[in-house]
Structure formats: structure tokens, C-alpha cells
C-alpha positions as CSV (number, residue, x, y, z in Angstrom):
1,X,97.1,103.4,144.4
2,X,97.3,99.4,145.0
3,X,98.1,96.9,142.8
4,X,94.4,95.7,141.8
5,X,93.5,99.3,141.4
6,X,96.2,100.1,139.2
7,X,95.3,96.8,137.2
8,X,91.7,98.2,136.6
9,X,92.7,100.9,135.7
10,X,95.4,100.0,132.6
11,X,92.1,97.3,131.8
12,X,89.7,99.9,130.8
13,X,92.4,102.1,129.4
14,X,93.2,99.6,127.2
15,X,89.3,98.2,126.5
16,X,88.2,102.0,126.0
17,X,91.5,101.8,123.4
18,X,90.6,99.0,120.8
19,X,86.9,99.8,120.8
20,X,87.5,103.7,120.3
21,X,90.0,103.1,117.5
22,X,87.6,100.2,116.7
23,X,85.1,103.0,115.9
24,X,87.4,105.4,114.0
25,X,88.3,102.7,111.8
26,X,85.7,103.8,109.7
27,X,87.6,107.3,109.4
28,X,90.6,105.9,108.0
29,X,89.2,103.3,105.6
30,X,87.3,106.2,104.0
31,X,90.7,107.5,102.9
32,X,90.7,104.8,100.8
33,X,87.4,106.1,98.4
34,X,88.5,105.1,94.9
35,X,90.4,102.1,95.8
36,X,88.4,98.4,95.6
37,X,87.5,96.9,99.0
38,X,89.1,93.6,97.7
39,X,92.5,95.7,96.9
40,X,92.3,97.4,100.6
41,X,92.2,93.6,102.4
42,X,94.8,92.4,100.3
43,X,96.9,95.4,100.8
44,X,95.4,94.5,104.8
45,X,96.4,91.1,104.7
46,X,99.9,92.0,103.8
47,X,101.4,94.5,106.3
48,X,99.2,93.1,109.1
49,X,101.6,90.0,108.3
50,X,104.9,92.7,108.2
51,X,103.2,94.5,111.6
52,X,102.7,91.2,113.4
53,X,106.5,89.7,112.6
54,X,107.7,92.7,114.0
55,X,105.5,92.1,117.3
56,X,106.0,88.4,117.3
57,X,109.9,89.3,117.4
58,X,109.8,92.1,120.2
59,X,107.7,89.9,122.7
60,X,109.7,86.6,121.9
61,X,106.5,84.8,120.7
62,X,107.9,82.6,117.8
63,X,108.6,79.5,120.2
64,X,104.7,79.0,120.4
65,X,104.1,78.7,116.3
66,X,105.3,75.6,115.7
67,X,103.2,73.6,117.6
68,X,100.3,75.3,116.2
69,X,101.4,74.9,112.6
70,X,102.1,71.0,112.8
71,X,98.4,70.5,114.7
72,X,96.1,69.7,112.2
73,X,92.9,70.4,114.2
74,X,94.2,73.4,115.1
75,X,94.9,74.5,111.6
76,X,91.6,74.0,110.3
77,X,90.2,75.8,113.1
78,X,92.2,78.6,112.6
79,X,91.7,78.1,108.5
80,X,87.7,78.5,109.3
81,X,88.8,81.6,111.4
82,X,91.0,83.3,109.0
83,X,88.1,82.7,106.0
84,X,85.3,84.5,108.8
85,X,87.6,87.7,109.7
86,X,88.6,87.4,105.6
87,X,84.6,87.8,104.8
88,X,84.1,89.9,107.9
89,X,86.9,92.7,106.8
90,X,86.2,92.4,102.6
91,X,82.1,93.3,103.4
92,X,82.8,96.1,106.6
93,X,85.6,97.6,104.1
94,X,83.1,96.9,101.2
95,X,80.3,98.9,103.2
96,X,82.1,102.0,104.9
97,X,83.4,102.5,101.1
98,X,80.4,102.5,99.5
99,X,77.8,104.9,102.2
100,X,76.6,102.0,104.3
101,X,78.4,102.5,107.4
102,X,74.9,102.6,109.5
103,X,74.7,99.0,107.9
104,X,77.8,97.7,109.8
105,X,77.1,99.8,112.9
106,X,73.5,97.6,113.1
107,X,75.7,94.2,112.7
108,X,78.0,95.3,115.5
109,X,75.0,95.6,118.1
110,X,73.2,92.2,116.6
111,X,76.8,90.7,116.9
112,X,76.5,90.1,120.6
113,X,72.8,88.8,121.0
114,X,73.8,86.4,118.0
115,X,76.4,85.2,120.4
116,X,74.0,84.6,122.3
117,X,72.4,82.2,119.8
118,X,75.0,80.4,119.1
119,X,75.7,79.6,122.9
120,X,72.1,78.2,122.8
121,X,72.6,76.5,119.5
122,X,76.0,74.7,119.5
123,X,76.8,75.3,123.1
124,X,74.7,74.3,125.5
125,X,74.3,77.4,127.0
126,X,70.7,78.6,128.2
127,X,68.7,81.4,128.6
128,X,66.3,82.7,131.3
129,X,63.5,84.5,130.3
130,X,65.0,87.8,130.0
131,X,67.3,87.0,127.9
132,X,64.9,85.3,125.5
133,X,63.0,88.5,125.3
134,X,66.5,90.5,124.5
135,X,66.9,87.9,121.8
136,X,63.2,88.6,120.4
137,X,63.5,91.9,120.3
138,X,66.9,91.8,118.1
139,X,64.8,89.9,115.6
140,X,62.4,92.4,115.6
141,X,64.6,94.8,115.0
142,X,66.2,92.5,111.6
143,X,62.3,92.4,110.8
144,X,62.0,96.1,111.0
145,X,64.5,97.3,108.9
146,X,63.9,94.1,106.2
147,X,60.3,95.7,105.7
148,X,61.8,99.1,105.7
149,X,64.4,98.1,102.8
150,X,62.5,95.5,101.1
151,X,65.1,93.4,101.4
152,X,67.2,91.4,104.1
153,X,69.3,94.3,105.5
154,X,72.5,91.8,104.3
155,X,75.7,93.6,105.6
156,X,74.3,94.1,109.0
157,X,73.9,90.0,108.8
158,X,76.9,89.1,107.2
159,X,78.7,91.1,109.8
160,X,76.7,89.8,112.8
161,X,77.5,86.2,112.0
162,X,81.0,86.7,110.5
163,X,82.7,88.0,113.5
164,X,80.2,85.7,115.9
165,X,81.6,82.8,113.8
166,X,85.4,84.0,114.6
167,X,84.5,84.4,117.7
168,X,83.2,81.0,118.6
169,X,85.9,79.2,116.2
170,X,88.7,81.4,118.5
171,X,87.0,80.2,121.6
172,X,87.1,76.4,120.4
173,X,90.5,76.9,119.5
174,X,91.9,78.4,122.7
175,X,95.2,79.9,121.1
176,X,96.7,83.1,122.5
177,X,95.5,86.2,120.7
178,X,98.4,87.1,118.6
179,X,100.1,83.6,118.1
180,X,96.6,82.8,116.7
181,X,95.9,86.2,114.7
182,X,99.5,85.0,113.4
183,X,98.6,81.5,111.9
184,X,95.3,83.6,110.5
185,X,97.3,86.1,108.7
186,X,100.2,83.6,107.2
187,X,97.0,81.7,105.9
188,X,95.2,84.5,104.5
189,X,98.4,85.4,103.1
190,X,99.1,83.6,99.8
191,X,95.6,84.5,98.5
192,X,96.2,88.7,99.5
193,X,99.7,88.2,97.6
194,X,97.9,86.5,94.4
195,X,95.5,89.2,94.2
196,X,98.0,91.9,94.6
197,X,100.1,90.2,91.8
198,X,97.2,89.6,89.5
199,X,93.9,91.1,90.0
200,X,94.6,94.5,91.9
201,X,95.1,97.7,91.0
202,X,98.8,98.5,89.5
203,X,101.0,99.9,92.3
204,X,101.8,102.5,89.6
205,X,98.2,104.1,89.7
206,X,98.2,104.4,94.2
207,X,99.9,108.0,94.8
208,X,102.4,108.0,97.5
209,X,99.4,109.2,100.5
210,X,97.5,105.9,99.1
211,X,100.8,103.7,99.6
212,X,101.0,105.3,103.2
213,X,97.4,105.1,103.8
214,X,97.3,101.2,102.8
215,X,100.5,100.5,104.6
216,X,99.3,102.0,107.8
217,X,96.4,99.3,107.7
218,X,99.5,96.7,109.8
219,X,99.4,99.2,112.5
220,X,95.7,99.9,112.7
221,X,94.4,96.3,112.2
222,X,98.0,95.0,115.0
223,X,97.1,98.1,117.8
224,X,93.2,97.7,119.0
225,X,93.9,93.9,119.1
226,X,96.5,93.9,121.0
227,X,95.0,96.6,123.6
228,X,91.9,94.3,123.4
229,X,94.0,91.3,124.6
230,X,95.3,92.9,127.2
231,X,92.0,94.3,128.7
232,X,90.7,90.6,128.1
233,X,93.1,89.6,130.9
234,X,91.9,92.1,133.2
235,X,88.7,93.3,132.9
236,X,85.7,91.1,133.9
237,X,83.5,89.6,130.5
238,X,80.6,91.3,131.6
239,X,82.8,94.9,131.6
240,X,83.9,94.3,128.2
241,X,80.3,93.5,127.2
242,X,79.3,97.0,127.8
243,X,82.4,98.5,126.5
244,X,81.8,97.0,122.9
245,X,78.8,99.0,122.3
246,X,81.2,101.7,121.7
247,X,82.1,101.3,119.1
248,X,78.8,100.6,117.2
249,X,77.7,103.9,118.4
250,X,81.2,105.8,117.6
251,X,80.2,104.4,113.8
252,X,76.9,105.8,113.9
253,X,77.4,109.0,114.7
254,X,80.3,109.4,112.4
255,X,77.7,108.1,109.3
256,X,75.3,110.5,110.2
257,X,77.4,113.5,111.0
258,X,80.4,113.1,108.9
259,X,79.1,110.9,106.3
260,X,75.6,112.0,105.5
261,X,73.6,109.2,105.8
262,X,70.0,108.9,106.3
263,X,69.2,107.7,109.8
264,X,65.2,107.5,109.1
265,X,61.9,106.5,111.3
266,X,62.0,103.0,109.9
267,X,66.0,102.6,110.5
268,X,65.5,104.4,113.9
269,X,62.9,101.6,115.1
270,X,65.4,98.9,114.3
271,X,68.6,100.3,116.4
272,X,66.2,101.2,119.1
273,X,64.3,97.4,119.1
274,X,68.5,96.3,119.1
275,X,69.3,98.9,121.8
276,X,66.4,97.7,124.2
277,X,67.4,94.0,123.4
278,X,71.4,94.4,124.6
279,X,69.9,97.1,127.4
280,X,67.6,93.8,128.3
281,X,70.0,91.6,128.2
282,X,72.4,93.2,130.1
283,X,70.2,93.6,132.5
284,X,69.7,90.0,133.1
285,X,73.3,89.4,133.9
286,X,73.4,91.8,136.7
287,X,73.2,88.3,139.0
288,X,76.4,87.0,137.5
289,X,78.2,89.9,137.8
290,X,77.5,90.5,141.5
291,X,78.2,86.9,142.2
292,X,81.1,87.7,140.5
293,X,82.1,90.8,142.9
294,X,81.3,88.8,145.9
295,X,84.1,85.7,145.3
């Protein structure tokens, strides 16, 4: 097998990775049922910070921290960051805890077409017709399942524009993936140490399978982002546009099937309005993709 081949190869092993354990997460944070959401990020916060000084170490990645700590625009990027992945983690924990787990599958799949948006919006970025429509029928699908709920289906949207607000922050920022997960963590830190001193739960009350349970959240929030950042390299955008909408769909079918929730008519016409709007607009970058392949 040639070089390029093999390269491919370790991509998508390592893109099918993160987004798989992606959509397990849910799995493992419902081992958590009787702690508070708030109490699981703090405890998330903490050994994410222990998991990524033990990374940081191994890979020699300390020399690139200071200059990021002493840039000032680069620390309020990174402080608007660490308060989006903060709200985004607290409301998906928040969610899978309390039976609404087909909630934050529907943000995942608006979470890309709200990219989208904001490429339009703040960006510069525009769309062809296609891609319009793909946007359209997203909103119809939020319109769907407000009717159906009475109410603005708020997880799913909280989700949606949390992680599309880390997303384009990250990109404005331009700092490696774990130096700037890193600055994230240390700043999310004092706040996760406060609450664990003050408002949690009493370590005395967590049985010893809860301490392992919230420990292990270093090594499952550290992993998938680190196999993400190394498909990143790799893989073309467009490839790991298709392979996020696994894990949306691992989360379904785990809420249905494992969790018991209700996937009704009403909730069924809003995933499928989504569905058709990422199938759309995936479509329309077939052109960009071959142009690609051709260089």
C-alpha cells in the first residue's frame, strides 16, 4: 500500500473514531443518572485538565503556551470559546440526563447548516441556490417540531449555536487543537474547582464506580479530539462533513432503542426536513469536491 493510501486510510480510522465515541458519549454520561449535570462538567473540567497535562507532556507541546497566554486577543478568543463548549457540555450533559437525548441528536444535524449561516452572516461566504433551499428546509424542520412542542425545541438550539459559536471563534483564532483546548480548560478551570469546593455534591456521597465513572470523563472528553485532529489533517473538509452525521444518528438510535424515547410523526417530520436539508446541501458541494480531486 503507498504512502497516500496508507494516509487515507489512518484519516478515516481516526474520523470514524471521534465521531463513533462521539455518539456513545451519550452511553457513558448516562452512568451518571443521579448526579447534577453542573456536578458532571465540573468533575469534566477537572480531569480533562489532569488528561490534557499528561498529553501536553508526552508530545512536548508546552513550548507553544506561552505565547498564547501573554496574547491578549487571543485570550479572549479562546475565553469566548471556553464559555461556548462550557454552555455547550452543561445543556448536552443536562439533556442525555434528563430523557432528551433525541433533543441533542436534532442540534447536531442543525449544527452544520447553522454553520452555514454564520459563513453568510459574519463571513462573507455565499450561497447558491441549493444551498439556500438546504438552509430553508432546516428551518422548517425548527418550525416543525416548535408547533409539535408548543414551544421552541430549546436544547436542539442551544446546542446548534453553542458548538457553531466554538467553532467559528476556533477558526478566528487559528491555535492548534490541543494547545488551544488547553488555554480552554485552564480557563474553565477555576470556576469547575469553585463549584466542586462549594456548590457540588460532597465527595463523601459519589461511591467509588461514580469517582471512576467521573474521572474517566479526562479520557473520554482528551481521545475523540485528539483522533478528530488528526483526521482534520488528512481527510478532505467535505469527507469529514459526511462523517459527522454519525454521530447524530448513533444518538438517535441509542434514545429510541436503549433509552425509550418517543420518536413521534411530528418529531419524525422535523429530522427528515433536517435530513433532506444536509442530503441537499451536500449535494451542492459535489463541484468543490471534484475540483478538489482533480488539483
Amino acid at each position: 500500500m503507498n504512502a497516500p493510501a496508507t494516509s487515507t486510510r489512518d484519516g478515516l480510522i481516526a474520523g470514524f473514531g471521534a465521531y463513533i465515541m462521539w455518539g456513545l458519549l451519550p452511553l457513558y454520561l448516562r452512568l451518571m443518572q443521579g448526579i447534577p449535570a453542573s456536578d458532571v462538567l465540573a468533575h469534566r473540567v477537572a480531569w480533562s485538565l489532569l488528561a490534557l497535562t499528561l498529553v501536553i507532556t508526552l508530545v512536548g507541546g508546552w513550548k507553544r503556551l506561552p505565547a498564547l497566554l501573554a496574547n491578549r486577543r487571543m485570550l479572549l478568543l479562546l475565553l469566548g470559546s471556553a464559555v461556548a463548549i462550557g454552555v455547550n457540555w452543561l445543556v448536552y450533559t443536562w439533556a442525555i440526563l434528563n430523557g432528551h437525548a433525541l433533543d441533542t441528536s436534532l442540534g447536531y444535524f442543525i449544527n452544520p447548516l447553522l454553520n452555514v449561516l454564520f459563513g453568510v452572516a459574519l463571513l462573507g461566504e455565499r450561497l447558491n441556490r441549493l444551498q439556500w433551499a438546504a438552509v430553508a428546509l432546516a428551518a422548517l424542520g425548527v418550525a416543525v417540531q416548535t408547533i409539535s412542542l408548543g414551544y421552541l425545541p430549546w436544547v436542539s438550539l442551544v446546542l446548534a449555536l453553542s458548538f457553531a459559536i466554538y467553532g467559528l471563534i476556533r477558526k478566528q483564532a487559528g491555535v492548534d487543537g490541543l494547545s488551544g483546548l488547553m488555554v480552554e480548560t485552564l480557563l474553565l478551570a477555576p470556576l469547575a474547582m469553585l463549584w466542586l469546593g462549594f456548590g457540588a455534591a460532597s465527595p463523601a456521597s459519589l461511591s467509588g464506580q461514580q469517582w471512576a465513572i467521573l474521572i474517566g470523563m479526562g479520557g473520554v472528553t482528551i481521545l475523540p479530539l485528539l483522533l478528530f485532529g488528526r483526521a482534520a489533517r488528512i481527510l478532505p473538509l467535505t469527507t469529514l462533513g459526511l462523517i459527522q452525521y454519525l454521530s447524530p444518528t448513533l444518538v438517535m438510535i441509542e434514545a429510541v432503542t436503549l433509552f425509550g424515547e418517543d420518536l413521534s410523526p411530528a418529531r419524525l417530520a422535523a429530522f427528515s426536513c433536517i435530513w433532506a436539508g444536509l442530503a441537499l446541501y451536500t449535494w451542492s458541494l459535489r463541484p468543490v469536491a471534484q475540483a478538489a480531486t482533480n488539483r
